[in-house]
N, CA, C and O atoms as CSV, one atom per row, in Angstrom:
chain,resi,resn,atom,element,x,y,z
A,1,UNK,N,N,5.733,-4.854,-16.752
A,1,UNK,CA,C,5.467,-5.660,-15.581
A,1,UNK,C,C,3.960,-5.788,-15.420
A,1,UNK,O,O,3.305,-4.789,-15.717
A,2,UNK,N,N,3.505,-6.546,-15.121
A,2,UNK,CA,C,2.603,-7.020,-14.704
A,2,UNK,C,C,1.670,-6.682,-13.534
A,2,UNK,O,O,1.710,-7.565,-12.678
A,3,UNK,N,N,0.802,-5.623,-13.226
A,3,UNK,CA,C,-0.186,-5.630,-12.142
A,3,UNK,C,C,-0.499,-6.638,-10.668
A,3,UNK,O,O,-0.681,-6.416,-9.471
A,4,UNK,N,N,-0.434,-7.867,-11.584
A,4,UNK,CA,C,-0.476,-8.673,-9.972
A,4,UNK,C,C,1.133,-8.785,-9.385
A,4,UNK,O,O,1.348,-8.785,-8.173
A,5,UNK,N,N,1.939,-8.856,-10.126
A,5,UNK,CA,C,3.673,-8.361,-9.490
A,5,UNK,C,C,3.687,-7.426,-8.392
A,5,UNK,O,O,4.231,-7.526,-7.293
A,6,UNK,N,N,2.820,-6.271,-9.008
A,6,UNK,CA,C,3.497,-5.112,-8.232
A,6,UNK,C,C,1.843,-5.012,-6.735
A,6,UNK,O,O,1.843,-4.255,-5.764
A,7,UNK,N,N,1.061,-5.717,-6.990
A,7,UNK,CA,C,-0.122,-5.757,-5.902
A,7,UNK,C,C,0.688,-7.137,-4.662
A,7,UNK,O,O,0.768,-7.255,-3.439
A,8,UNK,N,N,1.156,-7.968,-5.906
A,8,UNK,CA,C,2.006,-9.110,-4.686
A,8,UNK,C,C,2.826,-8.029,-3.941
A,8,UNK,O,O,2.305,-7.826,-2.844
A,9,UNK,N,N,4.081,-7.151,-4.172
A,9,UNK,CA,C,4.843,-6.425,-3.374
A,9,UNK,C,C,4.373,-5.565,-2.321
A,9,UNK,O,O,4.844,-5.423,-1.192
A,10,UNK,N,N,3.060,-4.834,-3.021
A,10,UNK,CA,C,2.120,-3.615,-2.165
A,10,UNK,C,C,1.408,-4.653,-0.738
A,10,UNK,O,O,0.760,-4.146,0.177
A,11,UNK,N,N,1.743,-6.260,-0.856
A,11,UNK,CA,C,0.595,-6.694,-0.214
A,11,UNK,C,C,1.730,-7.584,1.239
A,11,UNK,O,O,1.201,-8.045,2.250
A,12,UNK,N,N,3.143,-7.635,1.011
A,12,UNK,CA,C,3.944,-8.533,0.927
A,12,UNK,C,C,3.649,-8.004,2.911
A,12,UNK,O,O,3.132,-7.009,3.419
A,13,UNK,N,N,4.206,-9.095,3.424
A,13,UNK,CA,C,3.957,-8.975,4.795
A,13,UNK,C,C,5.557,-9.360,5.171
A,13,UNK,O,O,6.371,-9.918,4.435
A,14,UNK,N,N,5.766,-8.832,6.701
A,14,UNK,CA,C,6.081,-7.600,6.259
A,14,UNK,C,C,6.288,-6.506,4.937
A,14,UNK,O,O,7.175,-6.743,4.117
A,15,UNK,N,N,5.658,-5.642,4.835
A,15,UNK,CA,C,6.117,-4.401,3.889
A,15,UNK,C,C,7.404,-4.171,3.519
A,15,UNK,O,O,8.249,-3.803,4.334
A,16,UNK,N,N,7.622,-4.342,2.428
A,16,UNK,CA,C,9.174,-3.577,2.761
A,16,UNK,C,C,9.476,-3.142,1.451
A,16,UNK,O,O,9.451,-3.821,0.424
A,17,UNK,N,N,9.749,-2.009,1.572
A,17,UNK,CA,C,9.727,-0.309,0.812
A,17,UNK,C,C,10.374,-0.948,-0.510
A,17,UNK,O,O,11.010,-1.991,-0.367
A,18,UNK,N,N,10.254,-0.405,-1.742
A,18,UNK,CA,C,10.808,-0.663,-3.037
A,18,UNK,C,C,10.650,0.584,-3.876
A,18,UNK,O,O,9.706,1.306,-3.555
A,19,UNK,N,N,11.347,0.940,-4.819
A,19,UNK,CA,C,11.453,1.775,-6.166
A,19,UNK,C,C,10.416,1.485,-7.440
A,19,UNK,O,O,11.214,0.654,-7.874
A,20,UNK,N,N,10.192,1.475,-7.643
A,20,UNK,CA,C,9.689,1.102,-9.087
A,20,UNK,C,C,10.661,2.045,-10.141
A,20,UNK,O,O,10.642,3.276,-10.163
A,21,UNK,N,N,11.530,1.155,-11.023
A,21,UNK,CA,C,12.115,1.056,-12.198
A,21,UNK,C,C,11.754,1.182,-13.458
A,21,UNK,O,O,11.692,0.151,-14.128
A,22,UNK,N,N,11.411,2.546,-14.113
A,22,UNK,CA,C,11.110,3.014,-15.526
A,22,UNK,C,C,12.245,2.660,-16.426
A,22,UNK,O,O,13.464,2.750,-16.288
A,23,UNK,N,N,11.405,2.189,-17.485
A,23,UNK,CA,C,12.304,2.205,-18.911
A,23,UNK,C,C,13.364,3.773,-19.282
A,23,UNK,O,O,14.503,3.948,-19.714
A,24,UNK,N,N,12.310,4.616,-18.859
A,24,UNK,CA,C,13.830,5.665,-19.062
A,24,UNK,C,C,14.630,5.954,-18.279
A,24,UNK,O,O,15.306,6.978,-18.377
A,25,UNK,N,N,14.745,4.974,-17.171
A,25,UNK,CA,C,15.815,5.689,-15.947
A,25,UNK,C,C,15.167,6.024,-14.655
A,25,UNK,O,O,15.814,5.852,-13.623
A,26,UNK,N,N,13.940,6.491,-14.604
A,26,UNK,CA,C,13.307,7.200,-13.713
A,26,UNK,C,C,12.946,6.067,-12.374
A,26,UNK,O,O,12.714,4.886,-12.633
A,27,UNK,N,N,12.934,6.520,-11.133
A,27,UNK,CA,C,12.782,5.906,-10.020
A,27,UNK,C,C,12.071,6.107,-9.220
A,27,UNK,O,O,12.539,7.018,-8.537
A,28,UNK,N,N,10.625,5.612,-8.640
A,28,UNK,CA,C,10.005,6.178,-8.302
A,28,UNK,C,C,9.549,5.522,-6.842
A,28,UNK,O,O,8.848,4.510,-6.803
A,29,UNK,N,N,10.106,6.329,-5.421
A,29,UNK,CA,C,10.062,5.068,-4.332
A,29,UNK,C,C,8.673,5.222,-3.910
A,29,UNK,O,O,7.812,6.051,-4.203
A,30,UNK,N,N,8.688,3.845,-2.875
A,30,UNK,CA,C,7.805,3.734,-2.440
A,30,UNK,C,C,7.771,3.214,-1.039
A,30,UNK,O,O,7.995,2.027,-0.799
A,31,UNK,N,N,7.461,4.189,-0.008
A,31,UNK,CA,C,8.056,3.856,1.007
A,31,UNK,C,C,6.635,3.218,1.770
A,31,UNK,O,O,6.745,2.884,2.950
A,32,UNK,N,N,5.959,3.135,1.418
A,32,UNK,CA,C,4.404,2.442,1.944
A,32,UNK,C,C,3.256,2.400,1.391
A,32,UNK,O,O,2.632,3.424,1.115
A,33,UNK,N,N,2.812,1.167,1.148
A,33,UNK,CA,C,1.745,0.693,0.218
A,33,UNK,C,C,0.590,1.789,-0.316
A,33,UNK,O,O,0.151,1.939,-1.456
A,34,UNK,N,N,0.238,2.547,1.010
A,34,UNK,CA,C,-0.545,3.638,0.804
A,34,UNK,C,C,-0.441,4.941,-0.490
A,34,UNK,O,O,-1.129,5.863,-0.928
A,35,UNK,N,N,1.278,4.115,-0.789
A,35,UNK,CA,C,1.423,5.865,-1.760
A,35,UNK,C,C,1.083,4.946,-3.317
A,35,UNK,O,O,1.249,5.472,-4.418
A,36,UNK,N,N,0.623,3.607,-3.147
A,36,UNK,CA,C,0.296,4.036,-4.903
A,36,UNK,C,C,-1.032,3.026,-4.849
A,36,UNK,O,O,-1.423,2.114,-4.120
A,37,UNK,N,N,-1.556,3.806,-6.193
A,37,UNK,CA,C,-3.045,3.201,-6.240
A,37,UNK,C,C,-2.938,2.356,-7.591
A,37,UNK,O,O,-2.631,2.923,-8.639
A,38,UNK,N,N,-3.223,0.861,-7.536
A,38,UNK,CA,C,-3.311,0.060,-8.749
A,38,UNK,C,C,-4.220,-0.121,-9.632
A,38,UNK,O,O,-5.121,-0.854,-9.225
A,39,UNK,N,N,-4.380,0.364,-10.986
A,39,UNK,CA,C,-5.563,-0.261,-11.782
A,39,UNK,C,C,-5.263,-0.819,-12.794
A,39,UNK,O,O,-4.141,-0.492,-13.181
A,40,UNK,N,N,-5.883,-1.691,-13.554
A,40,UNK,CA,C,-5.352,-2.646,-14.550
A,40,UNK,C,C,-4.888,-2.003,-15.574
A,40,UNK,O,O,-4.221,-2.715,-16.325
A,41,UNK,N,N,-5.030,-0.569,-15.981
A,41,UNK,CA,C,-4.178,-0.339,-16.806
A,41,UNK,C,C,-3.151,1.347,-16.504
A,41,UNK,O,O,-2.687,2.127,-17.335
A,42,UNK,N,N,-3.122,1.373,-15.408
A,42,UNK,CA,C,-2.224,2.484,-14.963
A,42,UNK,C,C,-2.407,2.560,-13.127
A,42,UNK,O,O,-3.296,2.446,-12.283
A,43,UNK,N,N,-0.966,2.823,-13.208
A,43,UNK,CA,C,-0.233,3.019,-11.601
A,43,UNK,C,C,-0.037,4.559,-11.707
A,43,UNK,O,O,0.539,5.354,-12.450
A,44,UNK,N,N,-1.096,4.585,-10.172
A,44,UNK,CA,C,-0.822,5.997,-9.557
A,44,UNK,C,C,0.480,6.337,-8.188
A,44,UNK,O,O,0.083,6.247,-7.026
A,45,UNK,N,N,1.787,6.664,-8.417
A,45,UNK,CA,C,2.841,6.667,-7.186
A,45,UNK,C,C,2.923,8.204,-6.581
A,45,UNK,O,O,3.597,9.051,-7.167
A,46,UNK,N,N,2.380,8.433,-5.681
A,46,UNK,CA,C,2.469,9.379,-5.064
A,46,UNK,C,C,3.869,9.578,-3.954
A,46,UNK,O,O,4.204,9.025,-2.906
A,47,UNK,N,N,4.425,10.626,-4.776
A,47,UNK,CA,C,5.820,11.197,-4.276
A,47,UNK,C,C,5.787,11.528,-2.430
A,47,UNK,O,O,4.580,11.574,-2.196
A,48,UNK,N,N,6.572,11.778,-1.025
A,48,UNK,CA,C,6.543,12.726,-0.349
A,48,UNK,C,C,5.808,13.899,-0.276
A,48,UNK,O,O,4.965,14.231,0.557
A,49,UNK,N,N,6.410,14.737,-1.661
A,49,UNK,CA,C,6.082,16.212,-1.420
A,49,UNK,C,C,4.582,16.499,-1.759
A,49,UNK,O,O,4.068,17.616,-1.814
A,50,UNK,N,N,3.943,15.245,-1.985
A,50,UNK,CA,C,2.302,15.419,-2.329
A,50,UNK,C,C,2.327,15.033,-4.186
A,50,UNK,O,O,1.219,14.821,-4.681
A,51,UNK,N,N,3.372,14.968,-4.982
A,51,UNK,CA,C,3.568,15.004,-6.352
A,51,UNK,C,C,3.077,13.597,-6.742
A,51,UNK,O,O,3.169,12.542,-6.116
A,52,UNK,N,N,2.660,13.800,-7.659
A,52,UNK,CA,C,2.502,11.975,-8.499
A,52,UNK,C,C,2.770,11.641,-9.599
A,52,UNK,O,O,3.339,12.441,-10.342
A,53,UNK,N,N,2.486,10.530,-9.973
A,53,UNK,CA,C,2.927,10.352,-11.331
A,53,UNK,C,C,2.375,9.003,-11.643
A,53,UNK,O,O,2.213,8.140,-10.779
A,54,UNK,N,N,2.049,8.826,-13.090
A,54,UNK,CA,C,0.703,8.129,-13.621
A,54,UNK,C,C,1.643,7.352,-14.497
A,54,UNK,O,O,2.550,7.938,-15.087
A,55,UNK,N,N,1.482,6.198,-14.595
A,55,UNK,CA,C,2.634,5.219,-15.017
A,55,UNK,C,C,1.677,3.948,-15.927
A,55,UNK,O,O,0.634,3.454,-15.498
A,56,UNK,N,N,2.226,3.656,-17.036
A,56,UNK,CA,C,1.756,2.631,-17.436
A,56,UNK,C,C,2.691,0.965,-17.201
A,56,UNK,O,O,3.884,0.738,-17.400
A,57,UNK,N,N,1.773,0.178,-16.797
A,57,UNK,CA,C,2.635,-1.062,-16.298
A,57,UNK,C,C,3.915,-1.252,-17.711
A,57,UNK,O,O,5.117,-1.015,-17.584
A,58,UNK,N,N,3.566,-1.495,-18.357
A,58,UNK,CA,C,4.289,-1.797,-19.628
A,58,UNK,C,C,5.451,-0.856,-19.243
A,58,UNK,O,O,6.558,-1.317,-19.523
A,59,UNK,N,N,5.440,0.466,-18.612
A,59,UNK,CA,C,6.925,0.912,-18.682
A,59,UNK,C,C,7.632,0.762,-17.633
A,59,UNK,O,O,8.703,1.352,-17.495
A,60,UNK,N,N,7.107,-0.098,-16.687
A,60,UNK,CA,C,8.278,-0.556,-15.565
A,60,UNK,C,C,9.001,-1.734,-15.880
A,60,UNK,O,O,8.370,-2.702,-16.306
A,61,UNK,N,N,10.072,-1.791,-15.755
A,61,UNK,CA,C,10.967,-2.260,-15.985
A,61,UNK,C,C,11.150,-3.515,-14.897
A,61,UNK,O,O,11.026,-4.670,-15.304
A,62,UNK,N,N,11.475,-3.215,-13.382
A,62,UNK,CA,C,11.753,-3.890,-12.415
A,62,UNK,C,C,11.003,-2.908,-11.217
A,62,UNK,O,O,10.464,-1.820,-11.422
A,63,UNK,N,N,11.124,-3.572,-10.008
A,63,UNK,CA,C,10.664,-3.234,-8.897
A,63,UNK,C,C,12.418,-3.562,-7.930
A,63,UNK,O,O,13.011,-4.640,-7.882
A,64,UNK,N,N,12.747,-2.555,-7.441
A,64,UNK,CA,C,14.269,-2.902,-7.032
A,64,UNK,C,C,14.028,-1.994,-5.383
A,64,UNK,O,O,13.755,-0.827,-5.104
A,65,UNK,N,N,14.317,-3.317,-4.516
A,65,UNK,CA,C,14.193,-2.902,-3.517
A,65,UNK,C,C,15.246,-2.140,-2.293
A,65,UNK,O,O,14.974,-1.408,-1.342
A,66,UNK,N,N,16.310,-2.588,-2.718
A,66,UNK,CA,C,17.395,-1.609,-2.274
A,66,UNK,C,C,17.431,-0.398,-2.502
A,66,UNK,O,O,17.147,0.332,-1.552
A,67,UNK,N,N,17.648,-0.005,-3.312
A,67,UNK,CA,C,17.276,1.459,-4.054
A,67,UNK,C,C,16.454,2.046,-3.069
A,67,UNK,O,O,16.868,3.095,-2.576
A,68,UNK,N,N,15.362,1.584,-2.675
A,68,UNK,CA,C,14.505,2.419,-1.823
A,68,UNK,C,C,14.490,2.225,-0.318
A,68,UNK,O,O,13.756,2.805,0.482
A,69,UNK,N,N,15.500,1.234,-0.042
A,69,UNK,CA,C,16.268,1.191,1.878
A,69,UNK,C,C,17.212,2.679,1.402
A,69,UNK,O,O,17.064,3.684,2.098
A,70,UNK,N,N,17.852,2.707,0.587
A,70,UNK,CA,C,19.331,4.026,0.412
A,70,UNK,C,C,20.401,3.069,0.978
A,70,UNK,O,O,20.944,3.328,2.052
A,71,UNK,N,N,20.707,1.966,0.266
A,71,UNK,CA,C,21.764,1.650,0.838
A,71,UNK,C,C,22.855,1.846,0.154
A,71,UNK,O,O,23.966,1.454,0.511
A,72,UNK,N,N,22.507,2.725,-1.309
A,72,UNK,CA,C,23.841,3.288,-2.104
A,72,UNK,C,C,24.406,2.122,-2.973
A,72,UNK,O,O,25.589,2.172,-3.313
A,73,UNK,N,N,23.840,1.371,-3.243
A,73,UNK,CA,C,24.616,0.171,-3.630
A,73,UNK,C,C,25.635,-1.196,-3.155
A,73,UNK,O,O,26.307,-1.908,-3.901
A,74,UNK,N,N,25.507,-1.267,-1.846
A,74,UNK,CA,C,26.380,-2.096,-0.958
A,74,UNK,C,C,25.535,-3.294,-1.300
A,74,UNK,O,O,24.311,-3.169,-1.336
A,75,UNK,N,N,26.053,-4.327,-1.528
A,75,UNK,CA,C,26.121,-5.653,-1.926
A,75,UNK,C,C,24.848,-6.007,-3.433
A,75,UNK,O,O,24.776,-5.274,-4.419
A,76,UNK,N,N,24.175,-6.999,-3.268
A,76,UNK,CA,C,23.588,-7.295,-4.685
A,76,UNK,C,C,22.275,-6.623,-4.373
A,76,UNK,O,O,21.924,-6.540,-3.196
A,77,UNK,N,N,21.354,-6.025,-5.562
A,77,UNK,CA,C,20.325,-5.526,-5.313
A,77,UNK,C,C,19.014,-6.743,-5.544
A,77,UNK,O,O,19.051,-7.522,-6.496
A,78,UNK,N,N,18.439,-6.746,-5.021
A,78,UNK,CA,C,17.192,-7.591,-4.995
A,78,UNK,C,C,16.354,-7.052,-6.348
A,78,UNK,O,O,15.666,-6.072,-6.061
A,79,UNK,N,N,16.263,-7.405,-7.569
A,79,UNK,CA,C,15.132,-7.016,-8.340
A,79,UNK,C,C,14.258,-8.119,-8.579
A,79,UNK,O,O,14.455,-9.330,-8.477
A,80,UNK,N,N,12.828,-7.183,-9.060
A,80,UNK,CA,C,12.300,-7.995,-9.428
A,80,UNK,C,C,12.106,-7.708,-10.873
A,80,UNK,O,O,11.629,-6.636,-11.245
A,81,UNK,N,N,12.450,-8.599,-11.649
A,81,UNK,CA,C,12.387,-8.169,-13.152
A,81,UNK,C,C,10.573,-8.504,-14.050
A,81,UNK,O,O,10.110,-9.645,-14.030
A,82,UNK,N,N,9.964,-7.580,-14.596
A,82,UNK,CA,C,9.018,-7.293,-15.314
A,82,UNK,C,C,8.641,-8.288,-16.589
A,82,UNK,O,O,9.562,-8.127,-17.390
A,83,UNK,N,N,7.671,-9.269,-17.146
A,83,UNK,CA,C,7.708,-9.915,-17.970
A,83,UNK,C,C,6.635,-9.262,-19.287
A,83,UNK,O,O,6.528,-9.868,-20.353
């Protein structure tokens, strides 16, 4: 995915919370713009518990915003798919 993708979402008015979607499975929410820091060649997502994790764009997959309301899967999920 692409850097300006995921700065359009961090910037989107209203806010509204999303996952970021790894190639291996991994999910990493994001419940407010504040928890990740963008640079052109790596995303910083800072967890709750203070934890982070250093991500290269190339391995996100999608940005899926249900996932990070918890709505468990009830109706279609909104993604945004990575080019």
């Amino acid at each position: 995915m692409h850097i300006p993708g995921i700065r359009e979402a961090l910037h989107k008015q209203p806010f509204e919370p999303f996952a970021i979607r790894l190639g291996d499975g991994r999910s990493l929410p994001v419940p407010h713009p504040d928890f990740v820091a963008a640079h052109p060649r790596r995303i910083i997502v800072v967890a709750d518990d203070g934890s982070w994790s250093v991500v290269e764009p190339i391995r996100i997959v999608s940005l899926d915003y249900d996932s990070a309301k918890g709505t468990g899967g009830n109706g279609p999920k909104k993604r945004r798919r990575g080019s």
